[in-house]
C-alpha positions, 0 to 999 in steps of 0.5 A: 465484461466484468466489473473491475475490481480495486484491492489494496494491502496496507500496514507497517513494513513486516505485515506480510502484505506480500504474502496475502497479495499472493492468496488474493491472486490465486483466489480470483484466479481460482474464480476465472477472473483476471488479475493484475498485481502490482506493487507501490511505489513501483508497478511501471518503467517509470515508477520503479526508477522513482522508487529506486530514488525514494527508497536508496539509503543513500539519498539521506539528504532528500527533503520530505517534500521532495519525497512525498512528491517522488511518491505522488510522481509513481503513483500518477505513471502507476494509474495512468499507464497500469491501474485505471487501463486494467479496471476499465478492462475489467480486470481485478487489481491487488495492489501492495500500497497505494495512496494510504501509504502516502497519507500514513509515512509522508502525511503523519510519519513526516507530519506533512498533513493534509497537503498530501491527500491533496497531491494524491488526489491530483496524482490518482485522478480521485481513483480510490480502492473499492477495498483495502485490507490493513495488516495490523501489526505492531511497528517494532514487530515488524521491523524485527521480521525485516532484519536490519541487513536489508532495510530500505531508507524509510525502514531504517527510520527510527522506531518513532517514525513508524509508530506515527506512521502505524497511529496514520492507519489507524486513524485511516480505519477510523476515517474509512471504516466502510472500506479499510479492513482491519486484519490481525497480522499477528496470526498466522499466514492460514489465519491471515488468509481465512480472514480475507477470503471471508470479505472477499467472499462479499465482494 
């Protein structure tokens, strides 16, 4: 059996995560690997009603405590009934965010600190990606591409938010350089595509 395989997509909303999740699919299926794509918060039953909650311009009121435990809630459902069964089944995984998303929008845009790598740790039983590709992107480009008819609660945050959310990143590339990717998401969706069949080609 074939090794399973953990690859997450990061980067500020309007990266085109979505889009490169699909060319990752199609290049390991091309390859005859089995692969499970998922998407954060979200994935499961459980963890999309939690998203429903986080993510509802309604809920304005919600603490930001109360939200990062909400995310930390998705993701311990996600892994424990999705993730973990697909890659010791030796399937390749593409997630759309996962626990960086947490450190960079709760830990920095919140300035909630470490305590959420804390949570996250105990939420993900200490499961980490074995490669993550960061779409980086400037924030206010970003939030032009969404529109702002269709922004959830966390993309209807003032542009400061995202630009602490976007030096998270980057402080996370710093701190993991051996496992986060940096690509250049102003290029094109050919380019973008090329840069990550390259490290995928390594894998």
């Amino acid at each position: 059996m074939p090794k399973g395989i953990f690859i997450t997509l990061e980067g500020p909303d309007g990266s085109g995560k979505s889009t490169q999740v699909e060319n990752i699919r199609a290049y390991f299926v091309s390859n005859g690997r089995e692969v499970v794509v998922s998407r954060e918060p979200g994935g499961t039953s459980i963890s999309e009603k939690l998203r429903s909650i986080v993510l509802d311009n309604a809920n304005a009121e919600m603490d930001d405590v109360t939200e990062m435990l909400i995310y930390a809630a998705a993701r311990a459902q996600h892994v424990a009934e999705k993730i973990r069964p697909a890659l010791e089944g030796g399937a390749v995984v593409v997630c759309d965010r996962f626990v960086d998303s947490s450190i960079a929008y709760q830990g920095f845009g919140r300035n909630l600190g470490d305590q959420v790598s804390e949570v996250n740790r105990y939420a993900t039983g200490g499961l980490e990606p074995d490669v993550t590709f960061f779409m980086d992107l400037d924030p206010e480009i970003g939030r032009a591409r969404i529109g702002k008819d269709v922004r959830d609660r966390l993309e209807q945050q003032k542009l400061d938010f995202h630009y602490r959310v976007y030096d998270g990143y980057k402080a996370l590339c710093d701190k993991y350089p051996e496992r986060i990717v940096r690509i250049d998401a102003s290029k094109t969706i050919d380019e973008i595509k090329g840069d990550i069949y390259s490290k995928l080609e390594t894998l």
